[in-house]
Structures are given as C-alpha cells and as structure tokens.
C-alpha positions as CSV (number, residue, x, y, z in Angstrom):
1,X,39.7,10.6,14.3
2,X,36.2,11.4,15.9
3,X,35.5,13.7,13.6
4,X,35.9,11.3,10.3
5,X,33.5,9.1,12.2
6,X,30.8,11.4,13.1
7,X,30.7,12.1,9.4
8,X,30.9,8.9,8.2
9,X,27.7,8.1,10.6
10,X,25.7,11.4,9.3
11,X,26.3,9.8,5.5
12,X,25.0,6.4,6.7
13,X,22.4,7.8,8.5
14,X,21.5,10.2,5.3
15,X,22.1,6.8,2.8
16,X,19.6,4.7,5.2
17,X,16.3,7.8,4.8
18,X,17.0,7.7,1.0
19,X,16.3,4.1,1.0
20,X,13.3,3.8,3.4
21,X,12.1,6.6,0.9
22,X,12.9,4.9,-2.4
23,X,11.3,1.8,-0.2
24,X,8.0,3.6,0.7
25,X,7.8,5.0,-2.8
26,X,8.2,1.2,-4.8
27,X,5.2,0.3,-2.1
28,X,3.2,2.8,-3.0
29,X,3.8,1.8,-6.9
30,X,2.7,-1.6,-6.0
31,X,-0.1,-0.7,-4.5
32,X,-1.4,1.9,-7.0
33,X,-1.0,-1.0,-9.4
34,X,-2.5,-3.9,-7.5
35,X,-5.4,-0.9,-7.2
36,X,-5.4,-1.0,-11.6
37,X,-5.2,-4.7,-11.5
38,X,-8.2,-5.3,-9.0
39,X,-10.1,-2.4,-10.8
40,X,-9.9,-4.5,-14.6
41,X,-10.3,-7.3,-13.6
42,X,-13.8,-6.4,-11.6
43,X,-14.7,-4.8,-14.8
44,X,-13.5,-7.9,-16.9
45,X,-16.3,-10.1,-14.4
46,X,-19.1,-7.5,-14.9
47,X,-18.8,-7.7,-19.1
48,X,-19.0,-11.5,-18.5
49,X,-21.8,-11.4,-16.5
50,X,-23.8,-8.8,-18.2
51,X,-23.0,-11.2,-21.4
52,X,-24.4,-14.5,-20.0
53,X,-27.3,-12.5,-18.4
54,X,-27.8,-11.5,-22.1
C-alpha cells in the first residue's frame, strides 16, 4: 500500500515540473512577443513622425 503511494506522489510531483515548465515557457512566448509588438509599433510612430516632419 505505501509503496503505490510513494509512486503515485513521485508522478504528481514529475506532472506538477512539466507544467511550471510548459508555464515558464508560454511566459517567455508572451513576452518575446509583447517585445515584437512594442518594437513595430515604435517604428510605426517614427514613420509617422518623420512623415509630418516632412
């Protein structure tokens, strides 16, 4: 009986890292993307600018 326990703790435990990882990696996608976002759009306001500074 302990011994089905102990195993069935070492999965979860195993199951719980593989999602903090997939976690930590969908962060990391956000961010790099927020990153892409922030970086167009900065470029988007200096076209406009440079285009009503003629």
């Amino acid at each position: 009986m302990k011994n089905t326990h102990k195993k069935f703790l070492l999965r979860k435990r195993k199951e719980n890292e593989r999602n903090l990882r997939h976690y930590a990696n969908t962060n990391e996608n956000y961010y790099q993307f927020d990153v892409v976002l922030i970086l167009l759009c900065s470029e988007f306001v200096i076209c406009v600018l440079e285009i009503q500074s003629g």
